[in-house]
N, CA, C and O atoms as CSV, one atom per row, in Angstrom:
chain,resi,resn,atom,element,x,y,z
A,1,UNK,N,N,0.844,-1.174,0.000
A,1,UNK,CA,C,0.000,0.000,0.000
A,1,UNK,C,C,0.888,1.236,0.000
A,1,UNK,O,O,2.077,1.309,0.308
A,2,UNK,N,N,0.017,2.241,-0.432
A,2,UNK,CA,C,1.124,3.596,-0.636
A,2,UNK,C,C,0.645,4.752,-0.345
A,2,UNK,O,O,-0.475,5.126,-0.695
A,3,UNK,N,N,1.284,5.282,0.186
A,3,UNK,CA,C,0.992,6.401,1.083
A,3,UNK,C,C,0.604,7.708,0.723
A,3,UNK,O,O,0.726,8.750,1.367
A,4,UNK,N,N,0.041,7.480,-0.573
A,4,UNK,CA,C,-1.209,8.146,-1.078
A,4,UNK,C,C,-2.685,7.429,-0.789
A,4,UNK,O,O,-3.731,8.071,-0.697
A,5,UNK,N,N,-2.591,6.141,-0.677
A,5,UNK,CA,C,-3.661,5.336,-0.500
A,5,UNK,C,C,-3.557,5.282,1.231
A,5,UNK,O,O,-3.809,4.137,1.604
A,6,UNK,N,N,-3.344,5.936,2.041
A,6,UNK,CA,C,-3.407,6.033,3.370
A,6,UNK,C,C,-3.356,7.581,4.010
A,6,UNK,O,O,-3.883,7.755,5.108
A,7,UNK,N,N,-2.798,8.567,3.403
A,7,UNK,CA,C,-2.604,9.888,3.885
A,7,UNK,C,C,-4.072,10.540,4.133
A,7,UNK,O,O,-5.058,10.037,3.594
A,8,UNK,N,N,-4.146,11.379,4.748
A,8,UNK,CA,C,-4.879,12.630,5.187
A,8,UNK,C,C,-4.969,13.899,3.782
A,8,UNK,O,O,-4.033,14.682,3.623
A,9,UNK,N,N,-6.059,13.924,2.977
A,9,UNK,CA,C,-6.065,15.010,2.210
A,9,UNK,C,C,-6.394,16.190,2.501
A,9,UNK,O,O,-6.426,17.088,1.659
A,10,UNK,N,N,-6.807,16.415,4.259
A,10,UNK,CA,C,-6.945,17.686,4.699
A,10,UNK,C,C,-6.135,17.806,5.261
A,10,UNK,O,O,-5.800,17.128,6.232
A,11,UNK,N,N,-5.289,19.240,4.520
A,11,UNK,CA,C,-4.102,19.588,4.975
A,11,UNK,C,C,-4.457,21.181,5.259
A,11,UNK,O,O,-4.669,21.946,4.318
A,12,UNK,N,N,-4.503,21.620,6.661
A,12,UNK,CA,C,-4.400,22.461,6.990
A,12,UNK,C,C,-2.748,23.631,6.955
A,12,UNK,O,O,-1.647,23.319,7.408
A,13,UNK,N,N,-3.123,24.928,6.282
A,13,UNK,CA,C,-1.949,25.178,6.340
A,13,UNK,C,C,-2.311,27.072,6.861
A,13,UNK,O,O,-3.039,28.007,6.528
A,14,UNK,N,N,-1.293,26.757,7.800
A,14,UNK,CA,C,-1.548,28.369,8.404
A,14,UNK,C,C,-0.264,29.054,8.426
A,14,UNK,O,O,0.660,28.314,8.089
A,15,UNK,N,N,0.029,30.095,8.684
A,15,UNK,CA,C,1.203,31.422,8.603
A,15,UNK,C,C,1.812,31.078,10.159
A,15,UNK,O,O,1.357,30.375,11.061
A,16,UNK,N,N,3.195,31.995,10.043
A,16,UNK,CA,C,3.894,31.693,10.718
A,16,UNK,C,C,3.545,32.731,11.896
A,16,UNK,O,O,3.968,32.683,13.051
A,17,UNK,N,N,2.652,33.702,11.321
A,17,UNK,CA,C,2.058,34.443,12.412
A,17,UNK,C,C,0.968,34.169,13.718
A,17,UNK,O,O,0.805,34.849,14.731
A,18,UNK,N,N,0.272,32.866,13.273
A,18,UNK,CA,C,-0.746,32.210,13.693
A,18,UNK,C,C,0.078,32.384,15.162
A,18,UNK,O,O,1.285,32.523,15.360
A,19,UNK,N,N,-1.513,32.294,16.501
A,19,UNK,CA,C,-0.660,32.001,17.614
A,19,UNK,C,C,-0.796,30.951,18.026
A,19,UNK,O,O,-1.800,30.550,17.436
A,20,UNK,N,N,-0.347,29.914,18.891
A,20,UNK,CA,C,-0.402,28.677,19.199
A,20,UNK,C,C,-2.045,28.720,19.471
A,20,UNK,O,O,-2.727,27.884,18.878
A,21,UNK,N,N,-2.524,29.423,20.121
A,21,UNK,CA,C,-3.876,29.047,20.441
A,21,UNK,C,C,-4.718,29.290,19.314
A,21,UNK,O,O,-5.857,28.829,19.398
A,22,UNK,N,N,-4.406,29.917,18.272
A,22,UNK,CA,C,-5.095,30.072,17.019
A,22,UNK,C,C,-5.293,28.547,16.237
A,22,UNK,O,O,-6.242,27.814,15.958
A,23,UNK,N,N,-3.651,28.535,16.046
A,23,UNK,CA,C,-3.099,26.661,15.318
A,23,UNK,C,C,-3.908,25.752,16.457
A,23,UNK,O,O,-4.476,24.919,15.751
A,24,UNK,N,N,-4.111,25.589,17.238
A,24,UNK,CA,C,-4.912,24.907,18.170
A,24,UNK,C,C,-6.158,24.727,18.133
A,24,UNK,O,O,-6.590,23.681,18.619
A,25,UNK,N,N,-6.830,25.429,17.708
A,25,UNK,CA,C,-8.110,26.093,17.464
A,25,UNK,C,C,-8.703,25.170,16.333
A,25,UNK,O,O,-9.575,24.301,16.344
A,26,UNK,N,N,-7.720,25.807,15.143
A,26,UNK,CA,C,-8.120,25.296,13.884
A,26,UNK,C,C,-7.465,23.568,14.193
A,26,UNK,O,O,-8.314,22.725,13.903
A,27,UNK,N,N,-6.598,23.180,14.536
A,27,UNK,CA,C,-6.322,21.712,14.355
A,27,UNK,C,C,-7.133,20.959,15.161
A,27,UNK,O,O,-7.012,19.734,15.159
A,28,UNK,N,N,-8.400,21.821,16.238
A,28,UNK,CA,C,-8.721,20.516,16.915
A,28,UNK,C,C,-10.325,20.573,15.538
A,28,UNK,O,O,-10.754,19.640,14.860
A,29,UNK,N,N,-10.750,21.853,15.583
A,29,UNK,CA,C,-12.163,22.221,14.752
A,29,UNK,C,C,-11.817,20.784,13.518
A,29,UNK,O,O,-12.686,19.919,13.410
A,30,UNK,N,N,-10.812,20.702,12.867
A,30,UNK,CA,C,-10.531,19.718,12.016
A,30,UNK,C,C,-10.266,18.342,12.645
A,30,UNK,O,O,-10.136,17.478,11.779
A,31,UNK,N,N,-10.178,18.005,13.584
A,31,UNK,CA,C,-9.704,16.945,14.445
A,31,UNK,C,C,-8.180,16.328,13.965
A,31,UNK,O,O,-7.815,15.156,14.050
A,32,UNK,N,N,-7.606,17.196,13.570
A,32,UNK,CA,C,-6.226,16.831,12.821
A,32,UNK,C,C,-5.062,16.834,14.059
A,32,UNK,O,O,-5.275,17.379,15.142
A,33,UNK,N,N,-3.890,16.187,13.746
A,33,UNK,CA,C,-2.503,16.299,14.730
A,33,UNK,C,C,-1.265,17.043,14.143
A,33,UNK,O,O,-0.150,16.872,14.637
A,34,UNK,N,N,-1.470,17.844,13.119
A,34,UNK,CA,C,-0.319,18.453,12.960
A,34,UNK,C,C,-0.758,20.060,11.226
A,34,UNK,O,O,-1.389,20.117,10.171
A,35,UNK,N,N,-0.159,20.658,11.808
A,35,UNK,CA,C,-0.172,21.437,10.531
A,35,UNK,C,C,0.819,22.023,10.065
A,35,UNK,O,O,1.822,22.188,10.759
A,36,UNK,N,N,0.717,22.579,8.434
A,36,UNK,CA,C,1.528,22.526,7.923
A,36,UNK,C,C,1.715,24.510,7.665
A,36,UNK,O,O,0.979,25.365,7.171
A,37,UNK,N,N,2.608,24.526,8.082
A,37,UNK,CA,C,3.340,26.101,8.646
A,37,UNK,C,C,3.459,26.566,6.685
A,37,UNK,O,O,3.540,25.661,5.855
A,38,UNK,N,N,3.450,27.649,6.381
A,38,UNK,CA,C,3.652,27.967,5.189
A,38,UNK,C,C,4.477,29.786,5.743
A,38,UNK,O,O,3.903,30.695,6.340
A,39,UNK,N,N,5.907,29.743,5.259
A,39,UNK,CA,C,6.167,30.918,5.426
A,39,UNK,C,C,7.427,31.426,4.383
A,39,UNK,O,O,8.647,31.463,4.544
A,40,UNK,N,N,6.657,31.753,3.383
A,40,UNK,CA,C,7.189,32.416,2.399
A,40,UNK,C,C,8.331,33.575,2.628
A,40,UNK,O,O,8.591,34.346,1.704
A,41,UNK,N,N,8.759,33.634,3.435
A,41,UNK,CA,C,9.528,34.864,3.907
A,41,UNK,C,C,10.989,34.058,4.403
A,41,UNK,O,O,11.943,34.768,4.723
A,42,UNK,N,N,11.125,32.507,4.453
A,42,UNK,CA,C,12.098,32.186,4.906
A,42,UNK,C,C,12.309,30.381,4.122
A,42,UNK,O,O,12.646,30.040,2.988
A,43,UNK,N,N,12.024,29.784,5.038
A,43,UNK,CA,C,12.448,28.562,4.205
A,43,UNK,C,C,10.944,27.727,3.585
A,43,UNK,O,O,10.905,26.656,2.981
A,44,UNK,N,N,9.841,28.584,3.952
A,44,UNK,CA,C,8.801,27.777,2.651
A,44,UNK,C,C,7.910,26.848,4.129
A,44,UNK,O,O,7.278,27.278,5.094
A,45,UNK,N,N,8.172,25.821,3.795
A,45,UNK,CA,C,6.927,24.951,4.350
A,45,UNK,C,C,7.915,24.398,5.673
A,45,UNK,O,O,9.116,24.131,5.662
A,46,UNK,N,N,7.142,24.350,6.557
A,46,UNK,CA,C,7.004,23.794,8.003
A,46,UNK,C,C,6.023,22.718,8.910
A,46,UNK,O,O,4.846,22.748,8.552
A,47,UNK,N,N,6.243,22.047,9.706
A,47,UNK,CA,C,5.138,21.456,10.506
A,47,UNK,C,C,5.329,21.795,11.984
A,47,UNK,O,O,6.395,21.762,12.598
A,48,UNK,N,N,4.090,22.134,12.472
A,48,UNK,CA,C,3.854,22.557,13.580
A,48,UNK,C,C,2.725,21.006,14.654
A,48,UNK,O,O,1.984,20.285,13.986
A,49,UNK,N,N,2.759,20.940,15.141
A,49,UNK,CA,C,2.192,19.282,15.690
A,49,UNK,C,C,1.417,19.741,17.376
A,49,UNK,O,O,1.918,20.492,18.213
A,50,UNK,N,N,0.480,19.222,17.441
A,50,UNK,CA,C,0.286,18.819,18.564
A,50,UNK,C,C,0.712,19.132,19.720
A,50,UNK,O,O,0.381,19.996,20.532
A,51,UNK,N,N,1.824,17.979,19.695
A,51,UNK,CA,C,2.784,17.862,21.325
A,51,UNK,C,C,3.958,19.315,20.765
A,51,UNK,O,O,4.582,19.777,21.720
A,52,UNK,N,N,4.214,19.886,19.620
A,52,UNK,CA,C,4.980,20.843,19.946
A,52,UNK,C,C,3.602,22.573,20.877
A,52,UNK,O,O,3.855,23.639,21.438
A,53,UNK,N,N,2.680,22.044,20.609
A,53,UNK,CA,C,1.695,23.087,21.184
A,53,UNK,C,C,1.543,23.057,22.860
A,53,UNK,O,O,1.489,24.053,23.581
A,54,UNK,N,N,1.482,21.495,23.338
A,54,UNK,CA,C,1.244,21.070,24.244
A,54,UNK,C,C,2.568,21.154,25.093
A,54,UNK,O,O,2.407,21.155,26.313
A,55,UNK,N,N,3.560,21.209,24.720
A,55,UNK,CA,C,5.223,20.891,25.203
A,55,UNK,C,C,5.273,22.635,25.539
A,55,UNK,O,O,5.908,22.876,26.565
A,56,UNK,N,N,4.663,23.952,24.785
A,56,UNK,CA,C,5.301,25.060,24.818
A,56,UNK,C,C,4.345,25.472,26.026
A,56,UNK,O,O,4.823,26.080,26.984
A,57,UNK,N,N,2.448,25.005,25.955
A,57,UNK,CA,C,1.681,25.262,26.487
A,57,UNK,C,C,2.340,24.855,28.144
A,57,UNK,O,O,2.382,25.608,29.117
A,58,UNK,N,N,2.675,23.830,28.077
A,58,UNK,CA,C,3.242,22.875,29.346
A,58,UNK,C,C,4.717,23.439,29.651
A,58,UNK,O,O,4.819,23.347,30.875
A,59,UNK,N,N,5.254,23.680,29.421
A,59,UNK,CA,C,6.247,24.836,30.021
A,59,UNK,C,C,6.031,26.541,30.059
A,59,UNK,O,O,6.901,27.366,29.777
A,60,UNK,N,N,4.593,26.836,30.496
A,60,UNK,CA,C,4.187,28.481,30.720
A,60,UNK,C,C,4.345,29.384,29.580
A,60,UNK,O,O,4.464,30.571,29.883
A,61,UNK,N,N,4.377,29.045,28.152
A,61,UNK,CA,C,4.365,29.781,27.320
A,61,UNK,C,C,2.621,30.614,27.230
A,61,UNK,O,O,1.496,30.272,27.594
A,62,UNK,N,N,2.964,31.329,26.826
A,62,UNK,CA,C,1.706,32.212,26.544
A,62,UNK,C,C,0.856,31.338,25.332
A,62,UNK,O,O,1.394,31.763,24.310
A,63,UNK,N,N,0.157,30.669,25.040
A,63,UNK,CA,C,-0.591,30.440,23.891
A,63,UNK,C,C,-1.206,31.810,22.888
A,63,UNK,O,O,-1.303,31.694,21.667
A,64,UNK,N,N,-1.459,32.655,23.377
A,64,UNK,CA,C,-1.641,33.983,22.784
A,64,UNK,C,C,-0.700,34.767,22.373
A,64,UNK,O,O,-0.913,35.644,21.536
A,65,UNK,N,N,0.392,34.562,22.879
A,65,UNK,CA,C,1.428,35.220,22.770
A,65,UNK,C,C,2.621,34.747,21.791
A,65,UNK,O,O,3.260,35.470,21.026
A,66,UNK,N,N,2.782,33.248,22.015
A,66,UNK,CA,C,3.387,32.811,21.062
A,66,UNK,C,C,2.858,32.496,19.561
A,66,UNK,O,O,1.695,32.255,19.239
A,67,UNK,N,N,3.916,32.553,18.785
A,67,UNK,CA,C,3.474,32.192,17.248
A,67,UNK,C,C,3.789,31.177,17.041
A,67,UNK,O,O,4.385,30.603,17.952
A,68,UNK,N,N,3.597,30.569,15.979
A,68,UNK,CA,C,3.410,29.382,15.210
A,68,UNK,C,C,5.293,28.874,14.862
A,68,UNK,O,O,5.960,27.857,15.057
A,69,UNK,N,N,5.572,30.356,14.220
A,69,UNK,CA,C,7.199,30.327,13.980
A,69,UNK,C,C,7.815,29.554,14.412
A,69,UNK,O,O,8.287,28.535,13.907
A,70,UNK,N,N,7.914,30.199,15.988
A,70,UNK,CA,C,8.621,29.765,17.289
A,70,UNK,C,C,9.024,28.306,17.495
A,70,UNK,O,O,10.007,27.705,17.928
A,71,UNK,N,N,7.504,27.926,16.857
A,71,UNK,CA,C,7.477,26.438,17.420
A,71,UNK,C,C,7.051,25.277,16.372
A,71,UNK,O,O,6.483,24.229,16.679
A,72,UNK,N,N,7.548,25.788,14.724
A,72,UNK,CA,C,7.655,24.986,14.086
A,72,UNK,C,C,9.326,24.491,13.747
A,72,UNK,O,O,10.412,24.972,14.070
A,73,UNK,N,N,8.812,22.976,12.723
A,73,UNK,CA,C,9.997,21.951,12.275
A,73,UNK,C,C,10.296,22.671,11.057
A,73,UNK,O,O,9.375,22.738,10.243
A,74,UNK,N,N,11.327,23.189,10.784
A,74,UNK,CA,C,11.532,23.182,9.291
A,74,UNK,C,C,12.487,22.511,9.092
A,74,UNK,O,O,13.127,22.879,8.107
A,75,UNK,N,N,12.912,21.582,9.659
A,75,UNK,CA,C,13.903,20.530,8.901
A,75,UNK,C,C,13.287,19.620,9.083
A,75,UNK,O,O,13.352,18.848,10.040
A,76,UNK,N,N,12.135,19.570,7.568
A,76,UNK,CA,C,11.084,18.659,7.997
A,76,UNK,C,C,11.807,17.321,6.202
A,76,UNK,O,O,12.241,17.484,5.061
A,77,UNK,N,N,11.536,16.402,6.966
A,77,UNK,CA,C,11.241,15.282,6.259
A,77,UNK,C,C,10.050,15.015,5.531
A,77,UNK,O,O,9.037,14.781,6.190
A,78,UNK,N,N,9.983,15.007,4.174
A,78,UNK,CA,C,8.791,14.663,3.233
A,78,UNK,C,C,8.656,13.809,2.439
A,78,UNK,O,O,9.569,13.374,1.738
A,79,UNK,N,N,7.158,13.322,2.414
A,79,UNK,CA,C,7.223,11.830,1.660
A,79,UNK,C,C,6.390,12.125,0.394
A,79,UNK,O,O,5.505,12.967,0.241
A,80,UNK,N,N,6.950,11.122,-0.576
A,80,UNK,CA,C,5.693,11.066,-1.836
A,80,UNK,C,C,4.718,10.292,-1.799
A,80,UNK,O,O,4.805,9.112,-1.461
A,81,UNK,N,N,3.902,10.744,-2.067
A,81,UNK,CA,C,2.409,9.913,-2.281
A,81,UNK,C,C,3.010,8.496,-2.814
A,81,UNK,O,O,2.366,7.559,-2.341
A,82,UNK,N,N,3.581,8.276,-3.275
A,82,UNK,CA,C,4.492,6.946,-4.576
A,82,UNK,C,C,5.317,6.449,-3.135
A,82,UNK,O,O,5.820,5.338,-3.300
A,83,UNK,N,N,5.498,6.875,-2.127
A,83,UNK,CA,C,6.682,5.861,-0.656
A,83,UNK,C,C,5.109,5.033,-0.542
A,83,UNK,O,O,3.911,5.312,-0.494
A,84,UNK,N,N,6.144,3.679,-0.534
A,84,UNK,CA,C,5.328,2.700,0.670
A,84,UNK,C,C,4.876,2.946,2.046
A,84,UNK,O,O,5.538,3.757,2.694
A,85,UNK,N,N,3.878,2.399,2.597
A,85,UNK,CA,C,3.683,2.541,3.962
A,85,UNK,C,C,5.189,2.376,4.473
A,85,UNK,O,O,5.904,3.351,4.706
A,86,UNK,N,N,5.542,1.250,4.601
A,86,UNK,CA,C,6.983,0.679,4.893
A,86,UNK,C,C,7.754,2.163,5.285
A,86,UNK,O,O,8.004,2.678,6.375
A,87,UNK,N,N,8.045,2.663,3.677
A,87,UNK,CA,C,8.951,3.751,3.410
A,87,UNK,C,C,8.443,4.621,4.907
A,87,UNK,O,O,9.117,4.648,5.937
A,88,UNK,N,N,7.120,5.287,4.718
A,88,UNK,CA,C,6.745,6.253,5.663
A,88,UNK,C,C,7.203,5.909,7.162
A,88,UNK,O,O,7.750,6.674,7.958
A,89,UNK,N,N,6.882,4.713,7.326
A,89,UNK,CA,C,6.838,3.834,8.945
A,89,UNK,C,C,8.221,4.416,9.313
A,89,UNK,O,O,8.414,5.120,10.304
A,90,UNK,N,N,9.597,3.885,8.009
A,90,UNK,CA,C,11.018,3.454,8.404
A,90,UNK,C,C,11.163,4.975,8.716
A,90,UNK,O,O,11.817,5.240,9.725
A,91,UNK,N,N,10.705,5.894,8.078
A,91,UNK,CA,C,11.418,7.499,7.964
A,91,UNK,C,C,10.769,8.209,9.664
A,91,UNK,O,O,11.323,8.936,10.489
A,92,UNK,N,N,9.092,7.444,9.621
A,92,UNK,CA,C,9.173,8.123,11.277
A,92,UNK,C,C,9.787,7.478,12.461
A,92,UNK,O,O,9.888,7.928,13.602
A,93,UNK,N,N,10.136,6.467,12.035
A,93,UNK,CA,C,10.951,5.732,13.113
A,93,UNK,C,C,12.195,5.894,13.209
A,93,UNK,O,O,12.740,5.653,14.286
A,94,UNK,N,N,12.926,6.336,12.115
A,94,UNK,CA,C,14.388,7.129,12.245
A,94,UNK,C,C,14.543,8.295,12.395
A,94,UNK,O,O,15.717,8.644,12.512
A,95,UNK,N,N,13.288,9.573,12.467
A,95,UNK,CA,C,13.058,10.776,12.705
A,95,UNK,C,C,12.624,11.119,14.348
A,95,UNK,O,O,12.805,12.093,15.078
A,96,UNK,N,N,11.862,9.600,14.541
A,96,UNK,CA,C,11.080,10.452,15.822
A,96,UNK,C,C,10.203,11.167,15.777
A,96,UNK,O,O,10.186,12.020,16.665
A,97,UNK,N,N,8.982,11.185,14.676
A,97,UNK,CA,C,8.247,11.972,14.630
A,97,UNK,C,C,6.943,11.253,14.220
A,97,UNK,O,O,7.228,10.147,13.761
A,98,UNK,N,N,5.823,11.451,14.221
A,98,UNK,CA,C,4.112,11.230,14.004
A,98,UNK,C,C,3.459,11.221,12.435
A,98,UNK,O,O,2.560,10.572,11.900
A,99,UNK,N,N,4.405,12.305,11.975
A,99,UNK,CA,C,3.386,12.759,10.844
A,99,UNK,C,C,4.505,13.107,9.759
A,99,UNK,O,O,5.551,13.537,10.244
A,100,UNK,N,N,4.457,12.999,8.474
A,100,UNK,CA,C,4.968,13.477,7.163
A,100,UNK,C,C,3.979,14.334,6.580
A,100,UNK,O,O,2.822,13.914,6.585
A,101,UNK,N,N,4.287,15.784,5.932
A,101,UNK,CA,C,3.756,16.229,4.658
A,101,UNK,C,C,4.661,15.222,3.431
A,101,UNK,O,O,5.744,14.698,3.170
A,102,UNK,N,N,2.936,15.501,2.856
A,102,UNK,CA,C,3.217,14.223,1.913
A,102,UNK,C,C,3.098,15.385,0.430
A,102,UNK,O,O,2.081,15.936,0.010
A,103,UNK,N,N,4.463,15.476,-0.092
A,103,UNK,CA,C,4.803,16.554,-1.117
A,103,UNK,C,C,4.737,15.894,-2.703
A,103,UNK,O,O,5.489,14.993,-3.073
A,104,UNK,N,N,3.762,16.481,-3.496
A,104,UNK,CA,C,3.539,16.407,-5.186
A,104,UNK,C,C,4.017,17.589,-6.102
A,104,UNK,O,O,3.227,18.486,-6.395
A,105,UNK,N,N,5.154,17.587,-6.499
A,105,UNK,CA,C,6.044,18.510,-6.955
A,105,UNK,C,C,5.893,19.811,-6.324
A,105,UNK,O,O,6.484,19.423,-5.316
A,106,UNK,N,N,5.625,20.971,-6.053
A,106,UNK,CA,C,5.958,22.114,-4.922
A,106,UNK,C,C,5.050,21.755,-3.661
A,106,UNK,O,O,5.456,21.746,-2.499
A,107,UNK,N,N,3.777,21.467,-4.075
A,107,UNK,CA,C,2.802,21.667,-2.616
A,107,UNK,C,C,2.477,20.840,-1.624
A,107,UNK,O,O,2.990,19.722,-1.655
A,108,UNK,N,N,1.805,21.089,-0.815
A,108,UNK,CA,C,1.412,19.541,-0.172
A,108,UNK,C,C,0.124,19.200,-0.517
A,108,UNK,O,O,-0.763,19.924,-0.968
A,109,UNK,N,N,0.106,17.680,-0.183
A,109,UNK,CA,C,-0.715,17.276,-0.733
A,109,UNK,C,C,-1.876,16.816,0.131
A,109,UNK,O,O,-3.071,16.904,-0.151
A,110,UNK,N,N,-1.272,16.258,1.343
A,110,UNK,CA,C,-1.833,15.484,2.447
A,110,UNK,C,C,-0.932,15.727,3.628
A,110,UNK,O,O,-0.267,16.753,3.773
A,111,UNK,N,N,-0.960,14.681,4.484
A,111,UNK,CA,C,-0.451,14.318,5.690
A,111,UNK,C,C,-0.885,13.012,5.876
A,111,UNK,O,O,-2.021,12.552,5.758
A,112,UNK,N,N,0.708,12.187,6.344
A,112,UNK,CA,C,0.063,10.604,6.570
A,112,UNK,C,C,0.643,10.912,7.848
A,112,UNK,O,O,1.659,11.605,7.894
A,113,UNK,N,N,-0.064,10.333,9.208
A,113,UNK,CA,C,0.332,10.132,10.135
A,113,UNK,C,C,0.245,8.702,10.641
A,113,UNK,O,O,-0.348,7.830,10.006
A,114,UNK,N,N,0.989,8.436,12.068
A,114,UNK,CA,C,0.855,7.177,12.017
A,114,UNK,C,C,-0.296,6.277,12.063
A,114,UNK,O,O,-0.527,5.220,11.475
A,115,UNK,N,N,-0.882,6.885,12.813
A,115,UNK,CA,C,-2.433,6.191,12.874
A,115,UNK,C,C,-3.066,6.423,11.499
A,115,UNK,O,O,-4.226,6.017,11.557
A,116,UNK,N,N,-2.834,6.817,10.518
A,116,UNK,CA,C,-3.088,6.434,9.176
A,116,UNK,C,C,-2.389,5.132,8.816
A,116,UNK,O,O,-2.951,4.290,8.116
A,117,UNK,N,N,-1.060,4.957,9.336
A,117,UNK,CA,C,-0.421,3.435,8.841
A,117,UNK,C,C,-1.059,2.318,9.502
A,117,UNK,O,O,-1.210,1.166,9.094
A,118,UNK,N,N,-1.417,2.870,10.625
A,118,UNK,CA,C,-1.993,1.756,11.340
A,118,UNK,C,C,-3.304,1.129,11.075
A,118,UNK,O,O,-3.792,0.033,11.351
A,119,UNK,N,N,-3.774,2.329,10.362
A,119,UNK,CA,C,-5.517,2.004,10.009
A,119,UNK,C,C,-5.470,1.157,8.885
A,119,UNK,O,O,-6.359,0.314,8.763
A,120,UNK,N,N,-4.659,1.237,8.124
A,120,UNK,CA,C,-4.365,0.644,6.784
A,120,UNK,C,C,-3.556,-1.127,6.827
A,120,UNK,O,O,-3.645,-2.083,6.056
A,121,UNK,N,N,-2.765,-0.898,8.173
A,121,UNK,CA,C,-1.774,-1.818,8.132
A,121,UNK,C,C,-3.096,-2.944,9.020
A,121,UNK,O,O,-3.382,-3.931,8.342
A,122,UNK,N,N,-3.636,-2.870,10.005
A,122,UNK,CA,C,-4.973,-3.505,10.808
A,122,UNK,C,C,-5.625,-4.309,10.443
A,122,UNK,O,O,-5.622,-5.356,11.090
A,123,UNK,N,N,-6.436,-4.207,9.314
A,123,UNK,CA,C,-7.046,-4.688,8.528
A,123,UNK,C,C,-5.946,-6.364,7.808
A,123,UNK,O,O,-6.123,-7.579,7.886
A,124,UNK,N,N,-5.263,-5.797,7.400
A,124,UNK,CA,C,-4.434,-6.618,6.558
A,124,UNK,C,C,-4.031,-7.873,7.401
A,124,UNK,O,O,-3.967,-9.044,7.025
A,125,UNK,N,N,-3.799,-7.391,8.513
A,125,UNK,CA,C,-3.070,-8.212,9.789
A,125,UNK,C,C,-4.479,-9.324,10.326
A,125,UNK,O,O,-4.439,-10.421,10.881
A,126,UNK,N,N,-5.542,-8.559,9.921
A,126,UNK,CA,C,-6.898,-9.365,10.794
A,126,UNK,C,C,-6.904,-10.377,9.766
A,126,UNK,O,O,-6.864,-11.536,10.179
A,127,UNK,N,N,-6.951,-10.165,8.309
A,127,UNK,CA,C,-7.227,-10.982,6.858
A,127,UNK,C,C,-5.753,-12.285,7.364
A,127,UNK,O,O,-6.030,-13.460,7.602
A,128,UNK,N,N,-4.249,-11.727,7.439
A,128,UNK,CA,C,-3.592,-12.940,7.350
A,128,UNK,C,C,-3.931,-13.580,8.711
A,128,UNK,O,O,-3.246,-14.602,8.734
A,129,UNK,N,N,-4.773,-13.490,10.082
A,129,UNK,CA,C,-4.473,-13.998,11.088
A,129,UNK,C,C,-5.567,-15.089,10.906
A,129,UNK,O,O,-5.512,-16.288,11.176
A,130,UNK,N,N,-6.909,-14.105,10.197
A,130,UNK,CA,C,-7.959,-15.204,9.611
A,130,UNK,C,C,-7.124,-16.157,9.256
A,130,UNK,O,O,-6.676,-16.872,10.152
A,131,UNK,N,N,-6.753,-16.371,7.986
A,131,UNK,CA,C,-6.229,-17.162,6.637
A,131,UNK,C,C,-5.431,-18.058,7.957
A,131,UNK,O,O,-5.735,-19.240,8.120
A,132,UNK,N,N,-4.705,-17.585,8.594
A,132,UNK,CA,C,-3.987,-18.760,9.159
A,132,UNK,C,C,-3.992,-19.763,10.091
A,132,UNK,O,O,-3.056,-20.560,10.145
C-alpha cells in the first residue's frame, strides 16, 4: 500500500504568524494532529504538531502570545504519495516523529500520520491472522 492510498487530504496550512492558540483552534475544529506552517519569507513549508503546542503550552508559554514560527519543524522530512507505507513507517521511526507532509512537486498534498499506517496496516493483519 502507498501512502497516497493512506494519507490525510486535509491539509491544513496556516502562517507563521498564527498564535499557538489560534493553530490549536483550527487543528482541533478539524480533528487533525499536525499542521503545515507555510512561510514564504524564509524557508517555505514547516510542521507545527500537537505535542509541539502542548510541550510550549506545558512549560508556561503564553498560547496567545506565542506564534506558530517559534514552534515549528523546518527541517522537515517529506514523503511522496508513490513511498510505501513501509517507506513512511522506516522514515518516522528514524526521525522520531508522528506525521509526514506528503509533497507532489511544490505543494502539499496530504499528511500521513501514524495512525493512518496503522488504520491501513490492521485490517491486513486481521485478513492474514484469519487465513492462518
Amino acid at each position: 500500500m502507498l501512502v497516497r492510498d493512506a494519507m490525510s487530504t486535509v491539509v491544513l496550512t496556516i502562517g507563521p504568524t498564527h498564535t499557538l492558540r489560534q493553530a490549536a483552534r483550527l487543528m482541533s475544529a478539524r480533528r487533525i494532529g499536525a499542521a503545515v506552517v507555510h512561510d514564504p519569507d524564509t524557508c517555505g513549508l514547516g510542521i507545527i504538531t500537537e505535542r509541539d503546542i502542548l510541550d510550549a503550552v506545558g512549560s508556561g508559554l503564553d498560547p496567545d502570545r506565542e506564534t506558530a514560527s517559534a514552534h515549528t519543524t523546518t527541517d522537515v522530512v517529506f514523503a511522496a504519495p508513490v513511498w510505501t507505507l513501509e517507506e513512511a513507517a522506516e522514515a518516522m521511526t528514524h526521525g522520531g516523529f508522528r506525521h509526514l507532509i506528503v509533497l507532489d512537486g511544490d505543494g502539499a498534498v496530504g499528511i500521513v500520520s501514524v495512525r493512518d499506517i496503522i488504520r491501513c496496516w490492521a485490517p491486513a493483519r486481521r485478513t492474514v491472522a484469519a487465513a492462518g
